[in-house]
C-alpha positions as CSV (number, residue, x, y, z in Angstrom):
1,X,152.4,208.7,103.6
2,X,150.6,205.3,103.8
3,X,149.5,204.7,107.5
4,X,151.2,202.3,110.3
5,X,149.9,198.8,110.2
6,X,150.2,196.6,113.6
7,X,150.0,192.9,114.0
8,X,146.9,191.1,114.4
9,X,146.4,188.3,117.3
10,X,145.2,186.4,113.9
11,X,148.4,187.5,111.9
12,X,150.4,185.3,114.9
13,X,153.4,183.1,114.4
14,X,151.7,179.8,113.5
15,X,154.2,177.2,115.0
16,X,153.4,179.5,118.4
17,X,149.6,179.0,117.8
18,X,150.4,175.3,117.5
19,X,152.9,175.0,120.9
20,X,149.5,176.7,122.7
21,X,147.1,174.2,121.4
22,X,149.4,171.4,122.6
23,X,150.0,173.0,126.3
24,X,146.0,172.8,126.6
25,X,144.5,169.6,127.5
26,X,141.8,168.5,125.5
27,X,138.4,167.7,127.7
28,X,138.9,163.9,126.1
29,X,142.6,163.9,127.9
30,X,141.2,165.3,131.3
31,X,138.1,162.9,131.4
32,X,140.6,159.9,130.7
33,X,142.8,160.8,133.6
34,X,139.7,161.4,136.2
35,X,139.0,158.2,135.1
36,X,142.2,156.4,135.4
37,X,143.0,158.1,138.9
38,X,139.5,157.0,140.4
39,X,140.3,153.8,139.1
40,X,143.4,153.5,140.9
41,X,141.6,155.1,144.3
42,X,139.2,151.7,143.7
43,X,141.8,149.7,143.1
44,X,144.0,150.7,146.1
45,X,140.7,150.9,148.4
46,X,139.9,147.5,147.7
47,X,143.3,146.1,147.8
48,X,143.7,147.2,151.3
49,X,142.3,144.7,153.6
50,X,143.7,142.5,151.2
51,X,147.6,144.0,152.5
52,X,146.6,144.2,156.0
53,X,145.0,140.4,156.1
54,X,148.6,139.5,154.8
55,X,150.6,141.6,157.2
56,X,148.7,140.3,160.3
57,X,149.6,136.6,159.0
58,X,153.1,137.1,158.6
59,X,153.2,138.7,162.0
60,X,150.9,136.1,163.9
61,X,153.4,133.7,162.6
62,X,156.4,135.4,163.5
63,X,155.1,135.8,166.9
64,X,153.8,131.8,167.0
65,X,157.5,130.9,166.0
66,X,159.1,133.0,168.5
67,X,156.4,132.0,171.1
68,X,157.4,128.0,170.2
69,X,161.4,128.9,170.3
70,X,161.0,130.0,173.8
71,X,159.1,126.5,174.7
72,X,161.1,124.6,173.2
73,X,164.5,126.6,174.8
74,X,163.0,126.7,178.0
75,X,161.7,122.9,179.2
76,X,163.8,122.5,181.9
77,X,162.9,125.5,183.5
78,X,159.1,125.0,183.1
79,X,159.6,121.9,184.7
80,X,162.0,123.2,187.5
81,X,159.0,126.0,188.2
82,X,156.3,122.9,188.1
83,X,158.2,120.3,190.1
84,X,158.9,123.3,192.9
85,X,156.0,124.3,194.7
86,X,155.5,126.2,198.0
87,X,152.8,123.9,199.0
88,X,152.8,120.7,199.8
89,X,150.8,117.2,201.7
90,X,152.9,115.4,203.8
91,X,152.0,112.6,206.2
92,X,152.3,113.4,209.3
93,X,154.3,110.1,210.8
94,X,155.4,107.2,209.3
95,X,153.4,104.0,209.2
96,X,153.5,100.8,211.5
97,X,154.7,98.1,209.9
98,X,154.5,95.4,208.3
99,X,151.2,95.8,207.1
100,X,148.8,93.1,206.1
101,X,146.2,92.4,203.6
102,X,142.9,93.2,205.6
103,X,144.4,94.9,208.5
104,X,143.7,98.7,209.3
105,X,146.6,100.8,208.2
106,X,147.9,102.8,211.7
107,X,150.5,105.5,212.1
108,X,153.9,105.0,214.1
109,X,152.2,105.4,217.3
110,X,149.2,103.2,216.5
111,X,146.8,106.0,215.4
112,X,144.9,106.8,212.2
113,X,146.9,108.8,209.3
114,X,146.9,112.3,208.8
115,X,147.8,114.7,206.2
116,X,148.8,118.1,206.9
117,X,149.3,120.7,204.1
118,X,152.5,122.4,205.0
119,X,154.8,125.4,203.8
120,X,158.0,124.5,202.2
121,X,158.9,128.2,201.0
122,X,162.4,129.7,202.3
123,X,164.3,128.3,205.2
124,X,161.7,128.2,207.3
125,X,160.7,124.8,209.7
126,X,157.5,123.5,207.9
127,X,154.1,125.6,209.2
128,X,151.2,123.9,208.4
129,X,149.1,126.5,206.1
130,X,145.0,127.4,206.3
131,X,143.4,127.7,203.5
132,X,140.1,129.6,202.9
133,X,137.9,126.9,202.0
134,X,138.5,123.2,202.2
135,X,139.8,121.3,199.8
136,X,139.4,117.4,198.6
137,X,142.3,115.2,199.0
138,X,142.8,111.5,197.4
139,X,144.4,108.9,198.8
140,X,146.0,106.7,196.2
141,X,148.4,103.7,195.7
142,X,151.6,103.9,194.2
143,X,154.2,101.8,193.0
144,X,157.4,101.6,195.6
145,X,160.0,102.4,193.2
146,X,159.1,106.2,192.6
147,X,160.1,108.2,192.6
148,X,163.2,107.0,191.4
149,X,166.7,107.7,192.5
150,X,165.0,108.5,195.8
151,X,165.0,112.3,195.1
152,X,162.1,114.4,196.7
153,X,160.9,116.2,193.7
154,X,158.5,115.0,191.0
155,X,155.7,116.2,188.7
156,X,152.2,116.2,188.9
157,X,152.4,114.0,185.8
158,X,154.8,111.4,187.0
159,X,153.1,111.2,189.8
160,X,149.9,110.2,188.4
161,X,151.5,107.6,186.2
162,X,153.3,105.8,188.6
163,X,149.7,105.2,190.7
164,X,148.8,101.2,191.3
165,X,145.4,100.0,189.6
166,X,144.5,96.4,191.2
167,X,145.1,93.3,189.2
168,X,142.2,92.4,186.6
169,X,139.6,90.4,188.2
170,X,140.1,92.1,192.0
171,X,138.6,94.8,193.9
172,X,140.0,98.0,194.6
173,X,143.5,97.9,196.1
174,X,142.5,99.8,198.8
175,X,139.8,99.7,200.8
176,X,138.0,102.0,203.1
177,X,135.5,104.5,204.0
178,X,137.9,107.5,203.6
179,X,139.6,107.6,200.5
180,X,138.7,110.8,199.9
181,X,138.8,112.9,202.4
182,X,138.1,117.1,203.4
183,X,141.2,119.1,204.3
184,X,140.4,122.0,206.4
185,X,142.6,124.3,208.3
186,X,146.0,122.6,206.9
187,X,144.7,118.8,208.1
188,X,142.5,115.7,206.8
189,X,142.8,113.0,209.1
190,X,142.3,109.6,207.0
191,X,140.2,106.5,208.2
192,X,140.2,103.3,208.4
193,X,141.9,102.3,205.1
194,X,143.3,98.6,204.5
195,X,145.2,96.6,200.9
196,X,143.0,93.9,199.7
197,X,145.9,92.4,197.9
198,X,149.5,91.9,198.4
199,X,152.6,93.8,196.6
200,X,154.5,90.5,195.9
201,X,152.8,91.0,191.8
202,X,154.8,93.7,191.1
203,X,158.0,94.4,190.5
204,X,159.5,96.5,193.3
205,X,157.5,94.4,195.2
206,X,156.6,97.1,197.5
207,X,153.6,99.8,197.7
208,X,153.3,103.5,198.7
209,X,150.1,105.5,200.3
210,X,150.0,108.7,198.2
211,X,147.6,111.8,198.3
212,X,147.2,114.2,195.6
213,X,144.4,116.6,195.6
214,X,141.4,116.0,193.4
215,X,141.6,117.4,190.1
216,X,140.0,120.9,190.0
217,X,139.4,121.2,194.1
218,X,141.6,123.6,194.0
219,X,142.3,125.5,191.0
220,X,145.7,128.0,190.3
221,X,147.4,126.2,193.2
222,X,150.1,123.6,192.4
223,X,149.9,121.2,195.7
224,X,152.7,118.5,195.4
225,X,151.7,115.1,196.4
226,X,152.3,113.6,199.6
227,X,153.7,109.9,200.2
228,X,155.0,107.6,202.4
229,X,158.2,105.3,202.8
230,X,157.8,102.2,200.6
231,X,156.7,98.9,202.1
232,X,155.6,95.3,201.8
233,X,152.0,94.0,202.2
234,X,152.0,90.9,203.4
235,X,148.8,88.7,202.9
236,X,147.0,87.8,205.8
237,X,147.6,84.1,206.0
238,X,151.0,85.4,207.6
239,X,150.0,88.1,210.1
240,X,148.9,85.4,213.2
241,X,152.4,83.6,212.2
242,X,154.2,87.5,212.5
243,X,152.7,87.8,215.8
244,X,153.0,84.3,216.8
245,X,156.9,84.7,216.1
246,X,156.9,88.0,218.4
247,X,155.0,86.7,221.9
248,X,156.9,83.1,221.5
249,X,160.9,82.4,222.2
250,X,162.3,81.6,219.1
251,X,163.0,78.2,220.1
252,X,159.1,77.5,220.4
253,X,158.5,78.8,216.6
């Protein structure tokens, strides 16, 4: 009887020899794709803080647009906030008039001005406020026809533009020793201050005493100006004539 043969691992089915070689990646295939894959680690590594200088442009403009929306939706209630403040120089009384060219300016009751920084906030009569340290106070010229509409509220910035330079050629509008003067404990009373020039040039014809305080005296405080009625200066050559008119019956003038 001729003996049982069995299969040899050599005597395989040849097309399943051939589906093997193909399931087994050459070392060429597997070097190629640890190649291609670092590449792609490089590539996404350096391509990174490319992505991320892009995102944080598109969102610091976003945010810059949205920031600018708000502004410009909102001017009238920045302004409001600005033109509103708690805090405020006032005058203390009303001037004597008329007032001359060359003649010390006087209160009401024939005394020297006085500012007094005062509380405006809530319903409250005015208190006159102290502050911790003193602050420096200008006193300025301004035209007699602000503000306008006679309302009671301005800005820091129509306030400053509506102040009266002299004409070219003159001296200072206003004279004196005290023009700029030390507020301590809620007061600054003002010297002797005096117009070298009459209002007749412009065109309200009529001047106001302002105060506003110094620029960067005192800083994250909005102080609103103070000012007084408007008036006329009169020059000089018409004071003794005022006065003249005043002691003598009218039939005598």
């Amino acid at each position: 009887m001729a003996p049982k043969r069995y299969h040899d691992e050599s005597e395989a089915d040849p097309d399943q020899q051939q589906t093997e070689k193909r399931r087994t990646p050459s070392l060429a295939s597997v070097i190629g794709e640890a190649v291609v894959v670092n590449s792609l680690q490089s590539f996404c590594l350096a391509l990174e803080p490319l992505i991320r200088r892009v995102v944080s442009e598109e969102v610091e403009n976003i945010l810059m647009k949205h920031s600018l929306s708000v502004t410009q939706t909102s001017p009238l209630r920045i302004q409001g906030l600005e033109q509103s403040p708690s805090l405020e120089l006032i005058f203390s009384k009303k001037l004597m008039l008329p007032i001359f060219t060359g003649s010390k300016i006087f209160d009401a009751d024939g005394g020297p001005l006085q500012i007094i920084l005062v509380d405006t906030g809530g319903d409250q009569q005015l208190v006159s406020t102290c502050l911790p340290h003193p602050i420096r106070v200008e006193i300025v010229v301004l035209d007699g026809d602000f503000p306008a509409d006679d309302r009671n509220t301005w800005t820091s910035e129509e306030f400053n533009n509506n102040i009266v330079k002299e004409r070219t050629g003159k001296r200072p509008l206003l004279a004196g020793d005290c023009l700029t003067v030390a507020l301590r404990d809620g007061f600054a009373p003002i010297g002797d201050i005096e117009f070298t020039d009459n209002s007749s040039w412009i065109r309200s014809r009529k001047f106001r005493i302002g105060a506003r305080v110094v620029p960067g005296s005192c800083e994250g405080v909005r102080i609103r100006e103070a000012m007084t009625e408007a008036f006329v200066v009169k020059d000089h050559r018409g004071e003794c004539k005022f006065f003249y008119s005043i002691l003598l019956p009218s039939s005598y003038v």
